[in-house]
N, CA, C and O atoms as a GROMACS GRO file, in nm:
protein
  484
    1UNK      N    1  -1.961 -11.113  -7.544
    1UNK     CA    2  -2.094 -11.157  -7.509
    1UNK      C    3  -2.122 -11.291  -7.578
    1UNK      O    4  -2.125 -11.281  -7.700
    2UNK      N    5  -2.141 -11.406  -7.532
    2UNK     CA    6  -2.168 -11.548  -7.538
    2UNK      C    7  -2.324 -11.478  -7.664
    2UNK      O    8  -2.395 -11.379  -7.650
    3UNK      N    9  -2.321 -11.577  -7.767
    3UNK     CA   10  -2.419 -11.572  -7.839
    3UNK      C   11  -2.530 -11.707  -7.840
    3UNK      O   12  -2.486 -11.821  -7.827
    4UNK      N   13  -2.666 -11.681  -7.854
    4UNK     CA   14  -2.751 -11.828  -7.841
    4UNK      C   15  -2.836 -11.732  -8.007
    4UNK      O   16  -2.872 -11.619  -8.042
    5UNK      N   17  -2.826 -11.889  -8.064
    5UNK     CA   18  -2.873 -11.875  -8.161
    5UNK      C   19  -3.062 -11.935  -8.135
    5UNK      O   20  -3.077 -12.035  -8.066
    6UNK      N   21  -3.177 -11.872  -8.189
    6UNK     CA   22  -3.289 -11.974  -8.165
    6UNK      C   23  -3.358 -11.955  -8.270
    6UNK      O   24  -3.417 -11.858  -8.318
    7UNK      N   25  -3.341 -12.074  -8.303
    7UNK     CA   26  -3.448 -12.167  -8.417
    7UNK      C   27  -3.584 -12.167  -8.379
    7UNK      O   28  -3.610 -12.272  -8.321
    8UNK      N   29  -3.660 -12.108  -8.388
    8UNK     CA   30  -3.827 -12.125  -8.371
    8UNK      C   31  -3.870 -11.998  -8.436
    8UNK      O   32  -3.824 -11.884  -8.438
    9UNK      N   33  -4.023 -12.081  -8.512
    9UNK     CA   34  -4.085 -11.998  -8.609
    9UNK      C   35  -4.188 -11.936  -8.524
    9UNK      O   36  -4.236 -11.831  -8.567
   10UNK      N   37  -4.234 -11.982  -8.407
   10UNK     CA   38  -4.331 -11.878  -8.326
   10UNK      C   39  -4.311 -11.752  -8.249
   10UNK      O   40  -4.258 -11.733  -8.139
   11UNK      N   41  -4.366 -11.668  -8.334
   11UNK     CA   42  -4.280 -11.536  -8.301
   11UNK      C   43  -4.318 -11.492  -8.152
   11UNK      O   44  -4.221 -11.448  -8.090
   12UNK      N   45  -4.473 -11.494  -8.062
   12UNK     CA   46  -4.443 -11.507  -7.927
   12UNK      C   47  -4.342 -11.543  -7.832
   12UNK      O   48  -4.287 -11.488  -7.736
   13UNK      N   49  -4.335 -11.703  -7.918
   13UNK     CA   50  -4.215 -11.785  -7.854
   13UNK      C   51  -4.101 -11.733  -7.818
   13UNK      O   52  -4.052 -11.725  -7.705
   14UNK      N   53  -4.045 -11.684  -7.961
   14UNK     CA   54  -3.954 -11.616  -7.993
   14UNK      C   55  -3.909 -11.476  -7.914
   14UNK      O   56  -3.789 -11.454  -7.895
   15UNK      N   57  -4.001 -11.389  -7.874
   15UNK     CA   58  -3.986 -11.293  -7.878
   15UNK      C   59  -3.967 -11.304  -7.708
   15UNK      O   60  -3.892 -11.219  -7.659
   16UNK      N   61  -4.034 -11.407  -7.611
   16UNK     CA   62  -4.042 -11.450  -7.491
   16UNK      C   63  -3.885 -11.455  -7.472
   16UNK      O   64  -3.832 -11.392  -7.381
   17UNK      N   65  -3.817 -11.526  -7.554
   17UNK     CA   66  -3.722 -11.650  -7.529
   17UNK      C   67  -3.609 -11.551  -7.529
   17UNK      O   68  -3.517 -11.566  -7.448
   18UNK      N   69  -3.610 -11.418  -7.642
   18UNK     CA   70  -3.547 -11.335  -7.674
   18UNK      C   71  -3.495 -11.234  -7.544
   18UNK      O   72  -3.391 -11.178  -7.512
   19UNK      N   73  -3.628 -11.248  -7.491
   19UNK     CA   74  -3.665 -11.148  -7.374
   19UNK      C   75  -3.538 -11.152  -7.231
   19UNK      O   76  -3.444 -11.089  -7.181
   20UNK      N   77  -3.614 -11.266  -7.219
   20UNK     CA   78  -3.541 -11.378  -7.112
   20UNK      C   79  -3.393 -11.382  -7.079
   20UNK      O   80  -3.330 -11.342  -6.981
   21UNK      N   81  -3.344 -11.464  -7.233
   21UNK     CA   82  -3.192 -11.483  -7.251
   21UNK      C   83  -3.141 -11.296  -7.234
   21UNK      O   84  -3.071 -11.257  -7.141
   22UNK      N   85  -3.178 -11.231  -7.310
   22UNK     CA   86  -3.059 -11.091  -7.295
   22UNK      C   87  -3.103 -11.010  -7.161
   22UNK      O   88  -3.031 -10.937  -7.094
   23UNK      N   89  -3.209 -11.034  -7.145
   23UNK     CA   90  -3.215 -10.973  -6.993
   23UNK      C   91  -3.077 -11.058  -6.873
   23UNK      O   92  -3.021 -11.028  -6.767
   24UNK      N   93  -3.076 -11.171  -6.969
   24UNK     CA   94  -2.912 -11.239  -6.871
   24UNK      C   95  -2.812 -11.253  -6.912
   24UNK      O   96  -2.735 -11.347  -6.890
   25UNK      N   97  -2.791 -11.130  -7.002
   25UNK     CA   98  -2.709 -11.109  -7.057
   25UNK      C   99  -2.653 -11.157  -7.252
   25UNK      O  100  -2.573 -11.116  -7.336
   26UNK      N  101  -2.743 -11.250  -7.242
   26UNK     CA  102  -2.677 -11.341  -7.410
   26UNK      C  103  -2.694 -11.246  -7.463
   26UNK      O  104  -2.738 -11.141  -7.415
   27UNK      N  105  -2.656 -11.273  -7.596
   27UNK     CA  106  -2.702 -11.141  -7.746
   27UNK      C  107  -2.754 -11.300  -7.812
   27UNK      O  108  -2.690 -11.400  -7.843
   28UNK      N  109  -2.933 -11.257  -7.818
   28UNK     CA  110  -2.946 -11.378  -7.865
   28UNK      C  111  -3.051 -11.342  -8.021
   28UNK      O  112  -3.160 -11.288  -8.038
   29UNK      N  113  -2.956 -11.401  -8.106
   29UNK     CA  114  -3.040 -11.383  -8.269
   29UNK      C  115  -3.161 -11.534  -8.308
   29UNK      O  116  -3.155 -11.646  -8.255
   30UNK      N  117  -3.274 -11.483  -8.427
   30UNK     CA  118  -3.365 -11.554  -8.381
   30UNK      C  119  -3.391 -11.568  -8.589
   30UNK      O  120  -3.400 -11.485  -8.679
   31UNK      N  121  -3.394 -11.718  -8.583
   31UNK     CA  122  -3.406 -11.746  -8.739
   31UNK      C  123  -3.530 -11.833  -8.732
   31UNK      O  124  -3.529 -11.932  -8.660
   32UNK      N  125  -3.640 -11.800  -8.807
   32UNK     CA  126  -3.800 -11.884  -8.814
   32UNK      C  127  -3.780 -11.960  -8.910
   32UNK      O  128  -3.877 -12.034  -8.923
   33UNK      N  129  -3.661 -11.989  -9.024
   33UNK     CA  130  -3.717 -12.109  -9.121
   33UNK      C  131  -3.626 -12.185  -9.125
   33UNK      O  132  -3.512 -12.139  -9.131
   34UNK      N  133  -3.651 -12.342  -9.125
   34UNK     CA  134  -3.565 -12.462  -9.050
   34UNK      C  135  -3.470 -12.438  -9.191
   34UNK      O  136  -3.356 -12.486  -9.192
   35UNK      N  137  -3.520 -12.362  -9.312
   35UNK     CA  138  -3.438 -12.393  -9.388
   35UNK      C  139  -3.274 -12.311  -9.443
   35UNK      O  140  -3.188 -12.348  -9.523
   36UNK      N  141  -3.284 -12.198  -9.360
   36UNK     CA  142  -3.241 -12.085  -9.315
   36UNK      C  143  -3.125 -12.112  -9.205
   36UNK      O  144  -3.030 -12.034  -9.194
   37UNK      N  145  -3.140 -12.244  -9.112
   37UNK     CA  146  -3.102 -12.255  -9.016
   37UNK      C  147  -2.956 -12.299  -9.020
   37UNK      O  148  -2.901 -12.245  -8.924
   38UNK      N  149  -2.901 -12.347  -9.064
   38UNK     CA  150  -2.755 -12.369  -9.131
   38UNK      C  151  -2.688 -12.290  -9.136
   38UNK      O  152  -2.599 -12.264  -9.055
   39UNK      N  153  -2.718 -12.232  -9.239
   39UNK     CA  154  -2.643 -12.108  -9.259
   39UNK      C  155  -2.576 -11.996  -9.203
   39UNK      O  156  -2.468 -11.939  -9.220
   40UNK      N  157  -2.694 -11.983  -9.118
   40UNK     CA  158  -2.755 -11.870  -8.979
   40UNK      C  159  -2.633 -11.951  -8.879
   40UNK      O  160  -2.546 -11.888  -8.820
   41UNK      N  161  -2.642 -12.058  -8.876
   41UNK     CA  162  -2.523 -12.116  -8.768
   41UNK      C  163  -2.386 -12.097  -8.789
   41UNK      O  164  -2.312 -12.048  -8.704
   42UNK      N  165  -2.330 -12.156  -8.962
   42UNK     CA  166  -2.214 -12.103  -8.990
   42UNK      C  167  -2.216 -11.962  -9.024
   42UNK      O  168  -2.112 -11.942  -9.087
   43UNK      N  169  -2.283 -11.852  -9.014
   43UNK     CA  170  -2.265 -11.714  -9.030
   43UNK      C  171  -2.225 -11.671  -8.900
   43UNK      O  172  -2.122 -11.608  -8.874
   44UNK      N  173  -2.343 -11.724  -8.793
   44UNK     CA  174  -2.281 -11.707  -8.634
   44UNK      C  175  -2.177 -11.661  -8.581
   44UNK      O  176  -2.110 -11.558  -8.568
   45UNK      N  177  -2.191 -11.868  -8.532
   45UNK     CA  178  -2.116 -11.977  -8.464
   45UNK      C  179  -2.157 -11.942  -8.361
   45UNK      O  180  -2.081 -11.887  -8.282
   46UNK      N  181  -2.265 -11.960  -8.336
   46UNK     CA  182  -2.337 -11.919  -8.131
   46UNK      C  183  -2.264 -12.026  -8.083
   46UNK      O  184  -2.210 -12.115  -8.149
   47UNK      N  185  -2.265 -12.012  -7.966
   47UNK     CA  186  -2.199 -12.056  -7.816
   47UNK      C  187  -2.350 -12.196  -7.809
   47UNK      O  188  -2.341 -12.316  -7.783
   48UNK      N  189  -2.491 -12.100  -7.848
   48UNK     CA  190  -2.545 -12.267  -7.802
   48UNK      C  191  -2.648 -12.216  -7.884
   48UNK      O  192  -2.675 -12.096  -7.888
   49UNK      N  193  -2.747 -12.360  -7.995
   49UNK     CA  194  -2.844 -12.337  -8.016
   49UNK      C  195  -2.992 -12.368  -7.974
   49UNK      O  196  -3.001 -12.470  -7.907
   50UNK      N  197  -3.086 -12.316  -7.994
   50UNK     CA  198  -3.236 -12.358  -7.896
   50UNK      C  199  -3.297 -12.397  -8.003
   50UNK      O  200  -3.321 -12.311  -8.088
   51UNK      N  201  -3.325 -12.494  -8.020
   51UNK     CA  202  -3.424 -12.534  -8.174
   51UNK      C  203  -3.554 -12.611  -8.155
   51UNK      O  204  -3.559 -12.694  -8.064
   52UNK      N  205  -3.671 -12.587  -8.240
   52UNK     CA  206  -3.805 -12.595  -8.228
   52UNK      C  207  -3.753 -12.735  -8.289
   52UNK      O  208  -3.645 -12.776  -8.332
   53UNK      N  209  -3.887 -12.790  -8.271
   53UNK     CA  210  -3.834 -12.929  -8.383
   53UNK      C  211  -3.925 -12.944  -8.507
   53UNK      O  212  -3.893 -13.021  -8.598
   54UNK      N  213  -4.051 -12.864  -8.512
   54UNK     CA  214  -4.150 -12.860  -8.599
   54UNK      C  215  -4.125 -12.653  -8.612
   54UNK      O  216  -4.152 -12.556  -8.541
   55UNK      N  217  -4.052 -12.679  -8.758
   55UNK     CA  218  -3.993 -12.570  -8.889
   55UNK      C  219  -4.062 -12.525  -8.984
   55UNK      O  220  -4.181 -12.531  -8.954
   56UNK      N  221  -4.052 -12.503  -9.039
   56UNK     CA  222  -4.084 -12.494  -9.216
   56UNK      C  223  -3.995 -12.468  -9.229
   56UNK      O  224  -3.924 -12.397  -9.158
   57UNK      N  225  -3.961 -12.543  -9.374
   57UNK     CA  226  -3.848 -12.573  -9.426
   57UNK      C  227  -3.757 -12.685  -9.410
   57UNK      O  228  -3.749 -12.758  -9.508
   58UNK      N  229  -3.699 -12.711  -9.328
   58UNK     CA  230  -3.651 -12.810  -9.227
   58UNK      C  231  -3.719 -12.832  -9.085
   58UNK      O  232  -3.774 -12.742  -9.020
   59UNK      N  233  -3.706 -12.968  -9.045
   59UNK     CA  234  -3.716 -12.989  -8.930
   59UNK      C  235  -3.608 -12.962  -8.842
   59UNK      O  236  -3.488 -12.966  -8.868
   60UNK      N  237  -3.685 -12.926  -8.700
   60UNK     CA  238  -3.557 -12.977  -8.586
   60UNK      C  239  -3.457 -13.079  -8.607
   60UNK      O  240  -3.341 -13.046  -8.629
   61UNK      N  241  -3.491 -13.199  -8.602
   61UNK     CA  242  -3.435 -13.334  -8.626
   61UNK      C  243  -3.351 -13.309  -8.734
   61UNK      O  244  -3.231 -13.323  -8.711
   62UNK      N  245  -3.395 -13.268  -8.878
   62UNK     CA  246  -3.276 -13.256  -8.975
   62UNK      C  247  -3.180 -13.183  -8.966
   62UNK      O  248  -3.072 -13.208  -9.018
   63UNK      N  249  -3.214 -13.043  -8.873
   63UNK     CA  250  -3.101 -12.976  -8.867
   63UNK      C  251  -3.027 -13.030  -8.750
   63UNK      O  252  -2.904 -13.023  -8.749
   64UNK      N  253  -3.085 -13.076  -8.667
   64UNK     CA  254  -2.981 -13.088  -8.559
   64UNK      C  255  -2.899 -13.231  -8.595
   64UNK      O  256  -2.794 -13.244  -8.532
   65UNK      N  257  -2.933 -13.340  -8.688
   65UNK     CA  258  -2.893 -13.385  -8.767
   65UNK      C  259  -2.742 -13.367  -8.842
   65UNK      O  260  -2.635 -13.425  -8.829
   66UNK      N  261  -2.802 -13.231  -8.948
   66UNK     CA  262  -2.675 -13.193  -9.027
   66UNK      C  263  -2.571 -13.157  -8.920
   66UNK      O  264  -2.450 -13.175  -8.930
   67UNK      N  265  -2.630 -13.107  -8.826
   67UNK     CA  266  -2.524 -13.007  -8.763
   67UNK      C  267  -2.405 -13.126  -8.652
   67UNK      O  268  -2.300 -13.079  -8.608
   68UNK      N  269  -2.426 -13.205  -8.636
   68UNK     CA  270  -2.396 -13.303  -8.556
   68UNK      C  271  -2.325 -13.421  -8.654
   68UNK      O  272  -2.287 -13.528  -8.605
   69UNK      N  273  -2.311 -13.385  -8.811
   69UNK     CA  274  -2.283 -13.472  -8.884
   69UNK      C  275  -2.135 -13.331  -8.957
   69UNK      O  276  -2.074 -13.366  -9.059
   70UNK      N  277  -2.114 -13.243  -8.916
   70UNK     CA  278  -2.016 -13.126  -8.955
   70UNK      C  279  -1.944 -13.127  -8.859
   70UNK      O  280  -1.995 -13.117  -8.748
   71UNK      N  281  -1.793 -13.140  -8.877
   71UNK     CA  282  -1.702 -13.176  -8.744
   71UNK      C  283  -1.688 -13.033  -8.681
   71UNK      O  284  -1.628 -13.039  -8.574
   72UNK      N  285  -1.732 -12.885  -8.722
   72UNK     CA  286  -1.751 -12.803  -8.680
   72UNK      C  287  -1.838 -12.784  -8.547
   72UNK      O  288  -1.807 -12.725  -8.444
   73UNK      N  289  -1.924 -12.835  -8.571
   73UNK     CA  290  -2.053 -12.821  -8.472
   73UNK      C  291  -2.078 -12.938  -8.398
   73UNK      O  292  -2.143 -12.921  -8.295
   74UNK      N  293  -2.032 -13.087  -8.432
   74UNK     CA  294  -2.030 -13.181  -8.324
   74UNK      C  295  -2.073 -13.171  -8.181
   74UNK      O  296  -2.157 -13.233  -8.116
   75UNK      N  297  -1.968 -13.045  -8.146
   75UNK     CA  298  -1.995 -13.039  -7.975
   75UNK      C  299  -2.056 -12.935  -7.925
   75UNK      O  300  -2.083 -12.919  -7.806
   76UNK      N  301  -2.085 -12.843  -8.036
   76UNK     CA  302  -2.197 -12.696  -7.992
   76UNK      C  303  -2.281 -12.773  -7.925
   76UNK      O  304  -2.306 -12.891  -7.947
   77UNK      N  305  -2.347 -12.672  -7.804
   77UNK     CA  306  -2.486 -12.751  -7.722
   77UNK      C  307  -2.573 -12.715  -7.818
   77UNK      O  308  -2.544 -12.641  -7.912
   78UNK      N  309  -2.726 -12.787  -7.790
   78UNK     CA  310  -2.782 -12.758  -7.851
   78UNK      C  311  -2.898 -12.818  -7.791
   78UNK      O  312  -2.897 -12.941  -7.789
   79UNK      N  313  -2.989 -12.765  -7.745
   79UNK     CA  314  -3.148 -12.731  -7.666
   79UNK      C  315  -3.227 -12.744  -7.762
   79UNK      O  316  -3.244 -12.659  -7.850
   80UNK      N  317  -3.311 -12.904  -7.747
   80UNK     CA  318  -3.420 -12.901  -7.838
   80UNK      C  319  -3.522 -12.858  -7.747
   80UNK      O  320  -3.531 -12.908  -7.635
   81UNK      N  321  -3.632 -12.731  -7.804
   81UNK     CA  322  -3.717 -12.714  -7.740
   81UNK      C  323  -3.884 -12.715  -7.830
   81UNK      O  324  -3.929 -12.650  -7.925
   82UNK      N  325  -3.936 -12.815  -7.749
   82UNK     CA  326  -4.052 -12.841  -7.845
   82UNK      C  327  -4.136 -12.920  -7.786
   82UNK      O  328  -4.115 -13.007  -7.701
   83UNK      N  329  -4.271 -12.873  -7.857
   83UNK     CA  330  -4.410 -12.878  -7.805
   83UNK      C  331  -4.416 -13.042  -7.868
   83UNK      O  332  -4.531 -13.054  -7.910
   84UNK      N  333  -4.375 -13.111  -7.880
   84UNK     CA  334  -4.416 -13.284  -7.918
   84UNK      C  335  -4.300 -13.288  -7.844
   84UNK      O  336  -4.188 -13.246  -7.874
   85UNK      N  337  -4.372 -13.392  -7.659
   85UNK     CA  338  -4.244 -13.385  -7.597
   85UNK      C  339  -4.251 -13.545  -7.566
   85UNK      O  340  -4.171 -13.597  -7.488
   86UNK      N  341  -4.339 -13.609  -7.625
   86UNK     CA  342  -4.346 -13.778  -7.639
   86UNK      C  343  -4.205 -13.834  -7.588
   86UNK      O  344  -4.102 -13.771  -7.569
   87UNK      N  345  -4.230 -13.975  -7.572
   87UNK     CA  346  -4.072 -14.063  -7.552
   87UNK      C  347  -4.029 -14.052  -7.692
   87UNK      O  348  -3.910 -14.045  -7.722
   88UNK      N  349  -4.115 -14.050  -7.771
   88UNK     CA  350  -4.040 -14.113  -7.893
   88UNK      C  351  -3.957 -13.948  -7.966
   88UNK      O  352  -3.840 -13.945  -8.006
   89UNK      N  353  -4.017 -13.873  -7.967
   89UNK     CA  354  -3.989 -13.778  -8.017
   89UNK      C  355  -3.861 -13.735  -7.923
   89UNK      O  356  -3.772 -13.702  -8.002
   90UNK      N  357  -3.806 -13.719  -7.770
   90UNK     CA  358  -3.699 -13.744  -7.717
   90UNK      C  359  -3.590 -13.805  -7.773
   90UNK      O  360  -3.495 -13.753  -7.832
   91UNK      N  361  -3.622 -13.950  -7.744
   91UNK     CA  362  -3.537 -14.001  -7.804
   91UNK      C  363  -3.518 -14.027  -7.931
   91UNK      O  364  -3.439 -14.119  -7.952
   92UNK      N  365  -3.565 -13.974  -8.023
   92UNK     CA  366  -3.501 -13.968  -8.135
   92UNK      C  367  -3.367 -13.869  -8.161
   92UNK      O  368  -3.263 -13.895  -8.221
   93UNK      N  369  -3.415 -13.732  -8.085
   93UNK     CA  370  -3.382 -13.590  -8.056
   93UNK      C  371  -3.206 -13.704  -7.990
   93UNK      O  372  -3.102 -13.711  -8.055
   94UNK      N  373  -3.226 -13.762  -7.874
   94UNK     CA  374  -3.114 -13.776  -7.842
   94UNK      C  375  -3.038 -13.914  -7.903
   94UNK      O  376  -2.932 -13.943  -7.847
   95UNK      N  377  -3.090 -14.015  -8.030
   95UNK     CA  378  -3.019 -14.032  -8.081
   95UNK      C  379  -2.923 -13.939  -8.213
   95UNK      O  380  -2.807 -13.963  -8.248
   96UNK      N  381  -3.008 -13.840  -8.261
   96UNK     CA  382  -2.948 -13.763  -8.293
   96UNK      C  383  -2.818 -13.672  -8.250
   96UNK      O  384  -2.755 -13.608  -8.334
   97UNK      N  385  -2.785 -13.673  -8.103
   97UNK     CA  386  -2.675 -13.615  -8.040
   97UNK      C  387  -2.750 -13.444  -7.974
   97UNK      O  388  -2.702 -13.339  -8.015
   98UNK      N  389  -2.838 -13.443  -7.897
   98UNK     CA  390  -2.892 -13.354  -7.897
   98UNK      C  391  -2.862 -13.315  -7.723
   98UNK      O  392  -2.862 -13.405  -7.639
   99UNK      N  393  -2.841 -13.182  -7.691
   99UNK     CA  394  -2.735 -13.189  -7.536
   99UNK      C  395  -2.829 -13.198  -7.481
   99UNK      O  396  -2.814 -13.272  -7.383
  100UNK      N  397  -2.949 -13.150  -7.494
  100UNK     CA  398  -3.056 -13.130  -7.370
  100UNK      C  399  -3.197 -13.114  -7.488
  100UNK      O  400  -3.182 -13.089  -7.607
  101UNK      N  401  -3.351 -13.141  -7.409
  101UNK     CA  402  -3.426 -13.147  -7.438
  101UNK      C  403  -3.531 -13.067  -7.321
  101UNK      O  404  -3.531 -13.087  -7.200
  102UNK      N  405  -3.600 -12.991  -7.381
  102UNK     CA  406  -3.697 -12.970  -7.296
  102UNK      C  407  -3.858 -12.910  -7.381
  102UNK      O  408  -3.872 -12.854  -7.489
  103UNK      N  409  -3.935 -12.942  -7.300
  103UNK     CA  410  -4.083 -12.956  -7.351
  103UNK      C  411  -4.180 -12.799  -7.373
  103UNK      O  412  -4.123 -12.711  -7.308
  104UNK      N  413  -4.242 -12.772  -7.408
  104UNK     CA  414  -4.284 -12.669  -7.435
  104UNK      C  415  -4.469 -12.676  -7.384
  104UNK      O  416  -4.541 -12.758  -7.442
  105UNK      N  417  -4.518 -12.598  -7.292
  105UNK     CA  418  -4.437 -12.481  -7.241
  105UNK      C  419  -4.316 -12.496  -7.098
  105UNK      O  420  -4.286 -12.569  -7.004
  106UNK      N  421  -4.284 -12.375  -7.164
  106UNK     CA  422  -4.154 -12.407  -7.047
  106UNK      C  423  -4.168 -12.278  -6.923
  106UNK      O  424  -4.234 -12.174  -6.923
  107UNK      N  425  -4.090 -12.325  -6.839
  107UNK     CA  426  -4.071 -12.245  -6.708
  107UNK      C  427  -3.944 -12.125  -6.774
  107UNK      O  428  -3.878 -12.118  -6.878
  108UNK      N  429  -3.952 -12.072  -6.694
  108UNK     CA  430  -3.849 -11.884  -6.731
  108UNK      C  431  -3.745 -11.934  -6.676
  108UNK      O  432  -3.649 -11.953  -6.751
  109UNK      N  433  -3.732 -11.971  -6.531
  109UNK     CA  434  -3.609 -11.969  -6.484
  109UNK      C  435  -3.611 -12.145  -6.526
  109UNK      O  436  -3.493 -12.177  -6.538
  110UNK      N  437  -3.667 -12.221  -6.542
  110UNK     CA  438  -3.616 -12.356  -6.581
  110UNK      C  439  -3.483 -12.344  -6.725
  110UNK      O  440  -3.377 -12.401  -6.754
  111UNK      N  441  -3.576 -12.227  -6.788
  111UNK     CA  442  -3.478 -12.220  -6.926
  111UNK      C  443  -3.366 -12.174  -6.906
  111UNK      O  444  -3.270 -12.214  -6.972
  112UNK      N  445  -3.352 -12.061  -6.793
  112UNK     CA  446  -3.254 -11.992  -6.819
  112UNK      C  447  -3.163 -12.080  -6.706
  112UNK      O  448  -3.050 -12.058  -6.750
  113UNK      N  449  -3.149 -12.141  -6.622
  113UNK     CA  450  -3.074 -12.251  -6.551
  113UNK      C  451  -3.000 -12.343  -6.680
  113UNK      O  452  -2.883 -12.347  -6.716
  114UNK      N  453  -3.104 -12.404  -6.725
  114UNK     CA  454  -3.049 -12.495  -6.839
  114UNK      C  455  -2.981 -12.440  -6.909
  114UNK      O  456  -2.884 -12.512  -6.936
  115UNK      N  457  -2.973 -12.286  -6.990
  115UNK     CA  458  -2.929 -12.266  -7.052
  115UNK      C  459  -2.808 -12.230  -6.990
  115UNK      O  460  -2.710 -12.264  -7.056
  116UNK      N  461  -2.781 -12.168  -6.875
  116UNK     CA  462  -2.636 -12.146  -6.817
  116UNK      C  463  -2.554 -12.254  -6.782
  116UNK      O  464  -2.436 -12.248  -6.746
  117UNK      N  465  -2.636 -12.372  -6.798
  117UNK     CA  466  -2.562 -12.486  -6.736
  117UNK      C  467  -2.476 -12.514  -6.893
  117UNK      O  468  -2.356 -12.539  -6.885
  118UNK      N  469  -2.530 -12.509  -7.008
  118UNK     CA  470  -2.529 -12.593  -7.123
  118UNK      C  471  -2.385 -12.451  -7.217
  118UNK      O  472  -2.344 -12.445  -7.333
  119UNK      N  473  -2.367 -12.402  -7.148
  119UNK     CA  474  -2.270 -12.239  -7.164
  119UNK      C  475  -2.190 -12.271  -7.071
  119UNK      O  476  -2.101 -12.186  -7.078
  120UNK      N  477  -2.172 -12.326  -7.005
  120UNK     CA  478  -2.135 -12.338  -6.813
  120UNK      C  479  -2.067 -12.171  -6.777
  120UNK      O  480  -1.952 -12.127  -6.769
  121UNK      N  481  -2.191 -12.115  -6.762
  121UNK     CA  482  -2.215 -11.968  -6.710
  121UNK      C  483  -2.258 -11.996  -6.583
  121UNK      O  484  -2.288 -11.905  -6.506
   0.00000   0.00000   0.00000
């Protein structure tokens, strides 16, 4: 079973997102503190991560940052999903190396398309 790791501290969010993905099968685990989030990845190693960009603890940006700076995780996908969906806040997200971006709130089947595409399921 393909694993999605998701980074977000809103437990609605969370619990939506949770819903969604294993109803299509993922086994998907769910970590709320950006600072936590590392770890949680090398304990993993999900297939793809979904990350908020506003944490406690860490930001989105820093982790997806570190993680893109570890020759481990370079090419993991990784779905920023977040409610500051500005140009600037984008593109920062994708100078960081970030596979996909999408805005919050989101569509059900928008996510779960993206997310099969970014798995190529």
């Amino acid at each position: 079973m393909r694993q999605v790791l998701l980074i977000e501290d809103e437990a609605n969010i969370a619990e939506a997102l949770r819903f969604i993905l294993s109803r299509d099968g993922w086994a998907v685990s769910v970590v709320a503190d950006g600072a936590l989030a590392l770890a949680e990845v090398a304990r993993l190693r999900p297939d793809l991560v979904i990350l908020d960009s506003m944490l406690p603890g860490m930001s989105g940006l820093e982790i997806l940052t570190a993680l893109r700076a570890d020759p481990l995780h370079e090419d993991l996908p990784i779905l920023m999903l977040t409610a500051k969906g500005q140009l600037r806040d984008r593109e920062a997200a994708e100078r960081a190396g970030v596979s996909a971006f999408m805005s919050k709130p989101f569509d059900n089947s928008e996510i779960r398309a993206l997310v099969r595409e970014l798995l190529g399921a």
